[in-house]
DRENDO-1510 file (C-alpha; in Angstrom, 1 decimal, always signed):
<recs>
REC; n; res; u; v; w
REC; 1; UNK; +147.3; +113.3; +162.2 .
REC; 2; UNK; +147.0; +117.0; +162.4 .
REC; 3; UNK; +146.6; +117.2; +159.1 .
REC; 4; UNK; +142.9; +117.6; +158.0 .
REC; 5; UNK; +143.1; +115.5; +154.3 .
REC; 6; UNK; +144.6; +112.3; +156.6 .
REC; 7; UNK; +141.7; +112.7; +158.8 .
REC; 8; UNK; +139.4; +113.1; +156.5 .
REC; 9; UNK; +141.2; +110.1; +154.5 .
REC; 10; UNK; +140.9; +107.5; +157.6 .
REC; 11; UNK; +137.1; +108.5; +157.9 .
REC; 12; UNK; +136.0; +107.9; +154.5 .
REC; 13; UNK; +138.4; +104.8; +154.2 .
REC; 14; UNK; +136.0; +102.5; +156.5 .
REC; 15; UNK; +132.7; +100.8; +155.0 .
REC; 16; UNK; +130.1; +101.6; +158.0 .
REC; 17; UNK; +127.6; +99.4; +155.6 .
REC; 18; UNK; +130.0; +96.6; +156.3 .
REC; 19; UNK; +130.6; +97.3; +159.4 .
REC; 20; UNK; +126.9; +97.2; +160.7 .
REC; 21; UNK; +126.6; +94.0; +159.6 .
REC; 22; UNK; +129.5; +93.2; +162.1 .
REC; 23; UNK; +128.0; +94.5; +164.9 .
REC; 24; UNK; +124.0; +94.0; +163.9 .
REC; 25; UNK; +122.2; +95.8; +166.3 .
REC; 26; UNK; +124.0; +99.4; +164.5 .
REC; 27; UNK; +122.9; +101.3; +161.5 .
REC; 28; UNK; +126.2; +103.8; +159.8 .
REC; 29; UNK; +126.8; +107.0; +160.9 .
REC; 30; UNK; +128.7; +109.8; +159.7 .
REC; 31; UNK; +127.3; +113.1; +161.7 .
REC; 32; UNK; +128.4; +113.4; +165.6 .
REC; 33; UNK; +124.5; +113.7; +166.7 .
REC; 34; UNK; +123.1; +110.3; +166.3 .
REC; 35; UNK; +119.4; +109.7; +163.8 .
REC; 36; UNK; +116.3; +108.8; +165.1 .
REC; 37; UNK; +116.5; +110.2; +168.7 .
REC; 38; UNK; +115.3; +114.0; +167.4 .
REC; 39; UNK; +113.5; +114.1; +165.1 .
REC; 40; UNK; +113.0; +117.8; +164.7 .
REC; 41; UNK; +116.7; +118.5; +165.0 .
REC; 42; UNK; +117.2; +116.2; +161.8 .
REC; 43; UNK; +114.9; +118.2; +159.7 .
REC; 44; UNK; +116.6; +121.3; +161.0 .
REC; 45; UNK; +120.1; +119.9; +159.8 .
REC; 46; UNK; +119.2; +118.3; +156.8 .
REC; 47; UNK; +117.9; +122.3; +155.9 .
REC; 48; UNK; +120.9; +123.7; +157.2 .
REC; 49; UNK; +123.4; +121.4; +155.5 .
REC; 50; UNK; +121.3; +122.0; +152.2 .
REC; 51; UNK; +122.2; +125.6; +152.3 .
REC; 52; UNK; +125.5; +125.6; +154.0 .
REC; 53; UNK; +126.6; +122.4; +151.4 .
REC; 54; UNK; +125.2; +123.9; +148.3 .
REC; 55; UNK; +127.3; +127.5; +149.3 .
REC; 56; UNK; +130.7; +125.3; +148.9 .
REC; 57; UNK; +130.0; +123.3; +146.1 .
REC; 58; UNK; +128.7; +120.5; +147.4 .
REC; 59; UNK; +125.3; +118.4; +148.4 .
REC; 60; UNK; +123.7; +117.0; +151.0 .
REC; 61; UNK; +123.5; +113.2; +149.4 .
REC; 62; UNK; +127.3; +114.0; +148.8 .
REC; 63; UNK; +128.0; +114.5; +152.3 .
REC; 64; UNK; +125.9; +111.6; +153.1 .
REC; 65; UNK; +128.2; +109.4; +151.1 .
REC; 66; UNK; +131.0; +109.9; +153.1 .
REC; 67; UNK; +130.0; +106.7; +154.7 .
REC; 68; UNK; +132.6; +105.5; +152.4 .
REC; 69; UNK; +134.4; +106.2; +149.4 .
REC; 70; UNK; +137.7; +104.1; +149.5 .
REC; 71; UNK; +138.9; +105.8; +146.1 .
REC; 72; UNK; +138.7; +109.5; +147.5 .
REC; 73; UNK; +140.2; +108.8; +150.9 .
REC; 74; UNK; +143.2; +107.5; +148.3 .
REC; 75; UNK; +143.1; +110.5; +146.8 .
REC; 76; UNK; +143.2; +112.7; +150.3 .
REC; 77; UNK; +145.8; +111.1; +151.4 .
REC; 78; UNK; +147.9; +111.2; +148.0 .
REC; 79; UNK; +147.2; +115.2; +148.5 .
REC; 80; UNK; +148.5; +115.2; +152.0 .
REC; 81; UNK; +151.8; +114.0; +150.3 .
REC; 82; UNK; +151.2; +110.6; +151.2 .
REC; 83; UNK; +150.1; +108.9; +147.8 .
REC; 84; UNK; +148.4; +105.7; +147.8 .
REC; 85; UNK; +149.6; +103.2; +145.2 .
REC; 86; UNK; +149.0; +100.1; +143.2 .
REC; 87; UNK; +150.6; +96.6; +145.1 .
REC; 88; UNK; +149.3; +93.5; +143.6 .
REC; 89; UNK; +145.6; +93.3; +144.2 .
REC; 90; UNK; +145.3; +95.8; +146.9 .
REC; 91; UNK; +147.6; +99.3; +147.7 .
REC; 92; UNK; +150.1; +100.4; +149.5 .
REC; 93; UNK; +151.6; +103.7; +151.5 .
REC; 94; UNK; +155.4; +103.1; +152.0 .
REC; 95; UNK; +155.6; +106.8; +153.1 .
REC; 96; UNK; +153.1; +107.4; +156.0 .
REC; 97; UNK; +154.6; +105.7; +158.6 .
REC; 98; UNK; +152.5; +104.3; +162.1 .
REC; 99; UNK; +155.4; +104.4; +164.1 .
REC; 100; UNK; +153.2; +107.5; +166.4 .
REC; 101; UNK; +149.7; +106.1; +165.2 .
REC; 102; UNK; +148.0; +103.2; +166.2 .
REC; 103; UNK; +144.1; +102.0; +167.3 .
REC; 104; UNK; +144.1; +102.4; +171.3 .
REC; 105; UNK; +140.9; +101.1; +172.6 .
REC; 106; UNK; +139.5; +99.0; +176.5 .
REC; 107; UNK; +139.5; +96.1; +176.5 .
REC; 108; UNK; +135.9; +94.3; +175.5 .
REC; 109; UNK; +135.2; +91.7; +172.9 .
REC; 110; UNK; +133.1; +94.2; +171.1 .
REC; 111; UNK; +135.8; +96.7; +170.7 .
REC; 112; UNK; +138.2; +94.2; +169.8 .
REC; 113; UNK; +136.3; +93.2; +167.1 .
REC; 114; UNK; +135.7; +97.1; +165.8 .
REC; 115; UNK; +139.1; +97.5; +166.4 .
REC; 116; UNK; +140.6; +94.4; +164.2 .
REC; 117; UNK; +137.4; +95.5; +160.9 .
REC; 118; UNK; +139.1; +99.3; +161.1 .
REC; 119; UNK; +142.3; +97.8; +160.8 .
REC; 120; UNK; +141.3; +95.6; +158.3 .
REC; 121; UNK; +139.4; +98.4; +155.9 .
REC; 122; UNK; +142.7; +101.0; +156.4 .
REC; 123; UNK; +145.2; +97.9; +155.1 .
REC; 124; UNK; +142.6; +97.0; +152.4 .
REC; 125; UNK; +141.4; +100.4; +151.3 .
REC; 126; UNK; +144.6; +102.9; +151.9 .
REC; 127; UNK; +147.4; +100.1; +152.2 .
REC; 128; UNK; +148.3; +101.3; +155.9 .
REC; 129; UNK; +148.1; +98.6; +158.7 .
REC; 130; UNK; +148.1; +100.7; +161.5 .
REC; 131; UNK; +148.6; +98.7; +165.2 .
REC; 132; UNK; +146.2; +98.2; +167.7 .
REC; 133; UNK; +147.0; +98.7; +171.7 .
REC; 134; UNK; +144.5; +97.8; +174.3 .
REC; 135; UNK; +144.0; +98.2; +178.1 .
REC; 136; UNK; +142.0; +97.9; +181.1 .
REC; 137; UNK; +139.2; +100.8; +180.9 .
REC; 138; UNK; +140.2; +101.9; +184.3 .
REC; 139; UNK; +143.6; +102.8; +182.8 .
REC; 140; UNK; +142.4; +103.3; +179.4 .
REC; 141; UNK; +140.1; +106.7; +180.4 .
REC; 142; UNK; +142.2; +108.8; +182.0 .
REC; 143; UNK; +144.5; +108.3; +179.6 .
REC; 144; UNK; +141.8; +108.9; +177.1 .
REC; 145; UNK; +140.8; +112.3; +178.7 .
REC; 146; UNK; +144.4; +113.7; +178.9 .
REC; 147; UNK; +144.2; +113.0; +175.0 .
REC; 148; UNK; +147.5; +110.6; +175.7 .
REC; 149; UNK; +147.1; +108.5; +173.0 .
REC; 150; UNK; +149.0; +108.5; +169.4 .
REC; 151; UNK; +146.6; +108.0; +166.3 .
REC; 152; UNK; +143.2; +106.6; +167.3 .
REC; 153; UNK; +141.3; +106.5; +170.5 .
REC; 154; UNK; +137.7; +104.2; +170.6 .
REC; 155; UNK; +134.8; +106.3; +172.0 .
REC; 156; UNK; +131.4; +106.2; +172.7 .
REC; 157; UNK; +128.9; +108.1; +174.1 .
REC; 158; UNK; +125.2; +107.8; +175.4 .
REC; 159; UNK; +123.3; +111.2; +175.4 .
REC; 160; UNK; +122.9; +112.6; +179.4 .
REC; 161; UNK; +119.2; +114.2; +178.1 .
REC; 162; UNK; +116.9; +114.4; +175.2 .
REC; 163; UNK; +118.6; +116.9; +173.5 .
REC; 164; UNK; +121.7; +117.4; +170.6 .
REC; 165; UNK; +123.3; +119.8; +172.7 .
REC; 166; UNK; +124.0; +116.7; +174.9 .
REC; 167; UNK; +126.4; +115.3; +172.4 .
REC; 168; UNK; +127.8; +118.5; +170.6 .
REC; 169; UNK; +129.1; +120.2; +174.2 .
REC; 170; UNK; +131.9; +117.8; +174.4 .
REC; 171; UNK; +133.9; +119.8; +172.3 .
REC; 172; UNK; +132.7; +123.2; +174.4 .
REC; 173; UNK; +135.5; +125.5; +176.2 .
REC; 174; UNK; +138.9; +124.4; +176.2 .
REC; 175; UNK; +138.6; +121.8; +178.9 .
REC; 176; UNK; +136.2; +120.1; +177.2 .
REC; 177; UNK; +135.2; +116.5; +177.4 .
REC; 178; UNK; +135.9; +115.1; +173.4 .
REC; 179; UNK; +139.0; +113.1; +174.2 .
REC; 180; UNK; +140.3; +114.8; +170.9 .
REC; 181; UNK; +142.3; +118.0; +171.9 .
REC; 182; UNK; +140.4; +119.7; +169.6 .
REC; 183; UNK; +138.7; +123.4; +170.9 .
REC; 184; UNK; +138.0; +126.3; +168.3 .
REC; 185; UNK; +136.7; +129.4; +169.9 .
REC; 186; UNK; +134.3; +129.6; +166.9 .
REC; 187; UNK; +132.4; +126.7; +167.8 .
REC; 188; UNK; +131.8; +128.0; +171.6 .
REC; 189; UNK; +130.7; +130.8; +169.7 .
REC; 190; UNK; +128.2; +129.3; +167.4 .
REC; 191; UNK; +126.3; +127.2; +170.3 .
REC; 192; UNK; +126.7; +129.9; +172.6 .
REC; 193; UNK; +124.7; +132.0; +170.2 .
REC; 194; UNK; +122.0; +128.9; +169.7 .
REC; 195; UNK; +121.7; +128.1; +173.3 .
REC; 196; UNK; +120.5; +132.0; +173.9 .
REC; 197; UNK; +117.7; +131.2; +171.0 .
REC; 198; UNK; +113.9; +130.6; +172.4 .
REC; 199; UNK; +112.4; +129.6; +169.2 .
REC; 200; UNK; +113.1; +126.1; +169.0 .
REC; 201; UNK; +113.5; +125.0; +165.3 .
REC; 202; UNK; +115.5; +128.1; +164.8 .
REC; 203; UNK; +118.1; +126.7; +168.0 .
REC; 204; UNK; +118.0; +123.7; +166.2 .
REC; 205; UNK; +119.3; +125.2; +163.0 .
REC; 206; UNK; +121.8; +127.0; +164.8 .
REC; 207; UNK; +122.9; +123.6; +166.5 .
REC; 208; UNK; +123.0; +122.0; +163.1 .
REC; 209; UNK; +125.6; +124.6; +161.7 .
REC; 210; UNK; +127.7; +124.3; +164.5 .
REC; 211; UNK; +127.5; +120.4; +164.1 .
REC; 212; UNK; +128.6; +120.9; +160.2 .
REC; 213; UNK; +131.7; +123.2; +160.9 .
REC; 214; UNK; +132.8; +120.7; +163.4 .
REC; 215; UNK; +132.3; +117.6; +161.1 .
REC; 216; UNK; +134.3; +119.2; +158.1 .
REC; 217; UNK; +137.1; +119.4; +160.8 .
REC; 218; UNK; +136.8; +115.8; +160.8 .
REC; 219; UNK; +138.3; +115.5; +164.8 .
REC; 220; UNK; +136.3; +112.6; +165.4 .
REC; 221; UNK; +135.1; +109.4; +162.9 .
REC; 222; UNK; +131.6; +108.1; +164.1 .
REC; 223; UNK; +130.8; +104.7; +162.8 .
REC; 224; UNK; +127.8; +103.4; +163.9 .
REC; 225; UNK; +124.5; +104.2; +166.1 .
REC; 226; UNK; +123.6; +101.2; +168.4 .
REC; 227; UNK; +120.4; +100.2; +168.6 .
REC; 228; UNK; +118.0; +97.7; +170.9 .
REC; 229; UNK; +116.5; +94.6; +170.2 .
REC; 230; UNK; +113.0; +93.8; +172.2 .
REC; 231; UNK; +110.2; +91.7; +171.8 .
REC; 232; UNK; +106.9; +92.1; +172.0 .
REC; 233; UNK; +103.6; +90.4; +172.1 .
REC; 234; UNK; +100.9; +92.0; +169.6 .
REC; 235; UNK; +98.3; +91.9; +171.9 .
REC; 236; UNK; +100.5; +94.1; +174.3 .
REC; 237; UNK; +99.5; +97.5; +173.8 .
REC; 238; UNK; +101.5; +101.0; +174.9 .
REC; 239; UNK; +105.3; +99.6; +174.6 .
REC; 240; UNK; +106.9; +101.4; +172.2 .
REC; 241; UNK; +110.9; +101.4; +171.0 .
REC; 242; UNK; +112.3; +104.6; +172.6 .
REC; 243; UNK; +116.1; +106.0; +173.0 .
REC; 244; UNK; +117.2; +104.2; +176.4 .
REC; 245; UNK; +115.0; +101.5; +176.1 .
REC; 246; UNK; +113.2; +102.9; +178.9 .
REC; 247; UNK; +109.6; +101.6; +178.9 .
REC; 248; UNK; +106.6; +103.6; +180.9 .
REC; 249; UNK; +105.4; +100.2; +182.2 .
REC; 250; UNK; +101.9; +102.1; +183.8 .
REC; 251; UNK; +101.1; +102.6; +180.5 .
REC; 252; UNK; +101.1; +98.9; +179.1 .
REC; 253; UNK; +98.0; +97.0; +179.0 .
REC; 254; UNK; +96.9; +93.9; +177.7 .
REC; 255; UNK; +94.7; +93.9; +174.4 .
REC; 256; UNK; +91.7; +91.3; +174.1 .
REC; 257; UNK; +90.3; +92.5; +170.9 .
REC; 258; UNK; +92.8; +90.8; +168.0 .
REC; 259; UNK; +91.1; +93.4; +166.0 .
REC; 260; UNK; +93.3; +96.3; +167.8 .
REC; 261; UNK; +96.7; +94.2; +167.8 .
REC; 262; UNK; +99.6; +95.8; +167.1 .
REC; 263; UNK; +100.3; +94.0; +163.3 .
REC; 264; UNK; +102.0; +96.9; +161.8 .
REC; 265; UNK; +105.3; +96.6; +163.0 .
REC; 266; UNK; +106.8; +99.3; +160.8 .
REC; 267; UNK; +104.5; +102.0; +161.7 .
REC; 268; UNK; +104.2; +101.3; +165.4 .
REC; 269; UNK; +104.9; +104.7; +166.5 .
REC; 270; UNK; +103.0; +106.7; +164.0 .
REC; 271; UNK; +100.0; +105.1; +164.8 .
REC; 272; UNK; +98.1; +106.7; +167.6 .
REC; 273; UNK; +96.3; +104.5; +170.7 .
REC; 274; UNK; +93.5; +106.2; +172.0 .
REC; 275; UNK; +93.8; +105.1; +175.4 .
REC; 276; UNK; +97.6; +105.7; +175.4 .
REC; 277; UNK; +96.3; +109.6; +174.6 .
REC; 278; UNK; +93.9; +109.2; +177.1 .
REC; 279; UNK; +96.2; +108.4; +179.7 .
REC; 280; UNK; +98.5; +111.0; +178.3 .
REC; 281; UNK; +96.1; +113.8; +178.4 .
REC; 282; UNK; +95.3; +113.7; +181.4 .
REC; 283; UNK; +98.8; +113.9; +183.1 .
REC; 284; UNK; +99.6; +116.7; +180.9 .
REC; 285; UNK; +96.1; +118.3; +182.2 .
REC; 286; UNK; +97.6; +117.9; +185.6 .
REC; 287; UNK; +100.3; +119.5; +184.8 .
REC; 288; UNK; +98.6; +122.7; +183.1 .
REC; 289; UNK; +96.3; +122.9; +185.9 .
REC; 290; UNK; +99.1; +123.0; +188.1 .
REC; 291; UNK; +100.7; +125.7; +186.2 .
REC; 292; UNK; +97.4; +128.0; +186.2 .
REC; 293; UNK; +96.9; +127.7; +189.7 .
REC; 294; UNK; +100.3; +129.1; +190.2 .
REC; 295; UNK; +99.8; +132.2; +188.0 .
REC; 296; UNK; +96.5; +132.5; +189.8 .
REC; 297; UNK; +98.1; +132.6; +193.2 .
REC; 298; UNK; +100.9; +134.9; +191.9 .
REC; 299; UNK; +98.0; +137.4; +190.1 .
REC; 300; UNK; +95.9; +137.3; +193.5 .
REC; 301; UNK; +99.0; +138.5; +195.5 .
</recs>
């Protein structure tokens, strides 16, 4: 596993489309930072993977593909001197051998079920059926964190605050938090270097790059973002879907006009509710007048 092609060959050997329509709720992911939680950060690394892509060859729809591509991750693997060939109907890998790798993961339905569809897409796709061990989470943690596990660990991760930094510093300083052993100086470097950055969109871009050159290391194969169901009435106005599923209830009212329901369901949150704003507006005045009086106070001294 310390090889970078088998890594890279186990990642691309999974069908994430498939696999969210196991688990429903999910949409396929193959960055570390999760879509649809910043927006701006996403437009700052779909720029900076443009560039940074196009200088080795490459493109950003190609590295979007890496959902899956069962036919490369053969051919990775065949180049890490384990070749992947013909057996019946499917394929076979008599010479990597799972005797130090399997899938360790806590025990849960849902991660059973993950755990059994990986398996399943490895034997199908690279002809290697690699075992599956489970415990108890209160065992299965530390053991994560010392990075005591052969092969595969399952992970997931909720984001502490609204920003990307929240996901990438698990790999920060060699005692960091990944669960992977992995640590590369360079990468301290990088978001060192974008955490001392005021302008915002240009920290972002800086994030983004440090993102990409941990990705191509392939030390970790996301799968899936999870994702909320809730349901609303149309008449209720100022709920909106948010990360956390945390819902500002004082701002929820109940609509009599039908003529101002909520009947575009796809464009919920780009369309704007005035008294939503209003409410809005005046907290943030609240706050700026807050602000001034301070700097007034602090000028008058």
């Amino acid at each position: 596993m310390d090889n970078q092609k088998v890594r890279e060959a186990f990642a691309l050997a999974i069908d994430r489309d498939d696999y969210v329509k196991l688990r429903r709720t999910y949409k396929p992911l193959v960055d570390f930072v999760p879509f649809g939680i910043y927006p701006k950060y996403e437009e700052a690394r779909d720029k900076v993977y443009t560039a940074e892509l196009k200088k080795q060859g490459s493109s950003l729809d190609e590295w979007k593909a890496r959902k899956f591509n069962a036919e490369k991750a053969r051919q990775l693997m065949t180049e890490a001197g384990f070749p992947v060939q013909k057996s019946g109907s499917g394929w076979s890998c008599p010479s990597f051998s799972v005797d130090h790798v399997s899938i360790t993961y806590n025990t849960a339905e849902s991660n059973k079920s993950t755990a059994e569809f990986v398996q399943a897409q490895w034997k199908q796709n690279l002809g290697i059926t690699v075992p599956l061990k489970n415990m108890e989470f209160k065992t299965f943690l530390p053991l994560l964190n010392r990075v005591d596990y052969e092969g595969f660990g399952r992970r997931g991760w909720v984001g502490d605050y609204m920003d990307p930094y929240t996901f990438l510093y698990l790999f920060y300083s060699p005692q960091n938090s990944g669960a992977t052993g992995w640590w590369d100086p360079k990468f301290d470097r990088m978001l060192d270097e974008a955490n001392n950055t005021v302008d915002e969109q240009v920290r972002y871009e800086k994030l983004a790059a440090a993102e990409l050159y941990m990705m191509q290391k392939q030390i970790v194969v996301p799968l899936g973002v999870p994702g909320t169901s809730w349901l609303k009435k149309p008449y209720v106005k100022g709920l909106y879907p948010n990360p956390g599923t945390l819902h500002p209830w004082k701002f929820v009212y109940i609509e009599r006009d039908p003529a101002k329901w909520d009947t575009d369901v796809e464009n919920l949150l780009t369309v704007k509710d005035p008294i939503v704003q209003q409410q809005l507006a005046a907290i943030v005045k609240t706050q700026q007048d807050f602000v001034k009086s301070k700097a007034n106070e602090k000028a008058a001294e």
